[in-house]
N, C-alpha and C positions, 0 to 999 in steps of 0.2 A: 504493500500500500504506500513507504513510503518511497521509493520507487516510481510510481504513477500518479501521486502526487506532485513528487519533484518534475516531472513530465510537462506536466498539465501548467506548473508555473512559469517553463520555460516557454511552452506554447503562447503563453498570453503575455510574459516580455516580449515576445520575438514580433507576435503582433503589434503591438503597441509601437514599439520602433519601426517598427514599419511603416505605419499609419504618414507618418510627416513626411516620409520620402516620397510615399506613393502621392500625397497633396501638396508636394512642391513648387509646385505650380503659383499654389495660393500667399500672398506676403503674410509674412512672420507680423507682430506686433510690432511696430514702431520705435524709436527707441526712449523718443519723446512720450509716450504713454504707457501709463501705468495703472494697472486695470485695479483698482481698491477691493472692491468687492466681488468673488468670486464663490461659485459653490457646483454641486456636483453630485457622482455617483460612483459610489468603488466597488468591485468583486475582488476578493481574498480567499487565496486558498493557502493554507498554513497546513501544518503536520509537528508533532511535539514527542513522538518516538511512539507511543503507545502507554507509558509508565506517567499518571494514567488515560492522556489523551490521546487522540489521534485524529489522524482524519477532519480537518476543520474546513467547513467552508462558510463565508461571511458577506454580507451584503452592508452597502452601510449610505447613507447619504452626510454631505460637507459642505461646509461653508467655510472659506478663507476669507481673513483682513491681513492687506496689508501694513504693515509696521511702517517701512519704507522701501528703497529699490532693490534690499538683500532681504530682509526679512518680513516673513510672513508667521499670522497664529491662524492654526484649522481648529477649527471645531465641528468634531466627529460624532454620530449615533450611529450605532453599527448592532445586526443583531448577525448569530454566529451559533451554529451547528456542527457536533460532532460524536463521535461513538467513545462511551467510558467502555475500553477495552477490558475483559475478562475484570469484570466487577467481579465474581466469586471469591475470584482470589483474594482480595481482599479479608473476608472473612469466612474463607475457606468453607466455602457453598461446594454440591455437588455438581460435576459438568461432567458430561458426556464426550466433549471435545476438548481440543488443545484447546481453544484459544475459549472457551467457555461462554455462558450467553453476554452480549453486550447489555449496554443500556442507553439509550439518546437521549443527550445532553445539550443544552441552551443557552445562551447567554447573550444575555441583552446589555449593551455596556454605552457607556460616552467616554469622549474622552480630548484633551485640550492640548495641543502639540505646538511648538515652536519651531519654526521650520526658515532653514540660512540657504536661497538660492541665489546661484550664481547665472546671472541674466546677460548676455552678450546679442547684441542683434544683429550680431552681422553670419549667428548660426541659428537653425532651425531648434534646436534642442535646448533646454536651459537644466543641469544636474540640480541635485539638493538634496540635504540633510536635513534630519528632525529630531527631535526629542518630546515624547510625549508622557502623559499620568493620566490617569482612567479608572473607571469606577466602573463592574459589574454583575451583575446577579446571575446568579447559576439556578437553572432548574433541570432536576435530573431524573429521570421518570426509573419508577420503581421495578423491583422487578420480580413477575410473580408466574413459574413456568412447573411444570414438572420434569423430571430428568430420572430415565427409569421408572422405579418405583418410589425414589426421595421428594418430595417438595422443596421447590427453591423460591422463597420470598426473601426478599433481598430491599430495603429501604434506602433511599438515597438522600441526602439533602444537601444543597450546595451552597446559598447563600449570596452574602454580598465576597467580591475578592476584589483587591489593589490590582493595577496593570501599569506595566512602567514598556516605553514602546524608544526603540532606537534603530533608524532606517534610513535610506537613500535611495532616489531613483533618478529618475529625465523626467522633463516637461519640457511639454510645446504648447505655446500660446501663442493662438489666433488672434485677431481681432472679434472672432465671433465666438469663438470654442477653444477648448483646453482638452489635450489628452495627457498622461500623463501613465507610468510605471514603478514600480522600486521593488525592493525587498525589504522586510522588516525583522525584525529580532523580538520576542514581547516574553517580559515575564511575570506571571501571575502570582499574586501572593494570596493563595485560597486556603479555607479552612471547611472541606466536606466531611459531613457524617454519613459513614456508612453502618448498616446495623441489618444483620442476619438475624431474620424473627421467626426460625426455626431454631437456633440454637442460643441465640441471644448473645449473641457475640458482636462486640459494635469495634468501631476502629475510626480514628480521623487522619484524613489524606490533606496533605500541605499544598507547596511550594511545584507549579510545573512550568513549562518554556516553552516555548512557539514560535516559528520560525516558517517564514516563506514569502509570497509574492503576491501583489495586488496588481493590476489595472482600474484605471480611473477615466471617468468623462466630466466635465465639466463648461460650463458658459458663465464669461464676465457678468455682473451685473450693474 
């Protein structure tokens, strides 16, 4: 998975850089203007090894101000889907399989980024870094199966968790539109309860890491 993951993030960088060359054609932003208010739309596909996430994919809507001709602040709402891999394990629930039953997990987050771009007009592409902090809620659906002749109910609960986000991509600004790429790094400070209510067995999972690639759209406002 993460394998085809990492895949899937190269396909939507490779698009993304593409997009400018293929509308070459069309004039870059001026150098005299400076678009203030911008906002948008991002797809993320992230992966975080499996220990316990995996698999994450994220939709999100943005609005940027700018500071001035280097710096920019986003502010982001993003909600994001992925599989808590072999939750049994956790508290040693019965499974059938290796990798034992999943469970789908949610997380609805914001979050407020300061972002150092480097703007030249005399090329299509403009690079940038970020630094972000974020706030999310986890909800993590239960899980209630039988396996053999055992019963597996398995409780989840996920909460509010910390997100600390550090990343870089390209942007190209239009005069009309904004497309835009990177990679990001994110790390989560969670606190879930997990609790087997067959055996009564509870356990809490911390701290996990996220890593991968967005594509973004957007139009000046």
């Amino acid at each position: 998975m993460i394998i085809q993951r990492f895949i899937y993030t190269v396909v939507l960088i490779v698009l993304s850089l593409s997009t400018p060359f293929l509308l070459a054609k069309d004039e870059s932003l001026p150098k005299d203007v400076l678009q203030t208010w911008s906002a948008g739309f991002r797809v993320a596909i992230l992966s975080a090894g499996g220990d316990p996430v995996n698999d994450i994919t994220a939709s999100a809507g943005f609005a940027q101000y700018r500071l001035s001709e280097s710096w920019l602040i986003d502010l982001s709402f993003q909600y994001a889907e992925y599989d808590f891999e072999s939750i049994h394990y956790f508290v040693n629930a019965p499974s059938s399989l290796s990798d034992g039953p999943a469970s789908r997990s949610r997380v609805t987050s914001t979050s407020l980024a300061i972002e150092r771009e480097w703007r030249d007009p005399s090329v299509l592409v403009h690079p940038f870094i970020l630094f972000g902090l974020g706030l999310g809620y986890a909800v993590i659906d239960d899980v209630n199966t039988v396996v053999g002749d055992q019963p597996v109910d398995i409780r989840a609960e996920g909460g509010i968790e910390g997100i600390t986000t550090i990343g870089c991509g390209i942007r190209f600004r239009h005069v009309r539109w904004i497309v835009e790429c990177g990679a990001r790094l994110e790390q989560h400070f969670a606190d879930w309860d997990i609790e087997n209510r067959v055996s009564w067995q509870q356990v809490s999972i911390g701290d996990y890491t996220a890593w991968g690639g967005w594509l973004g759209l957007g139009v000046p406002l």
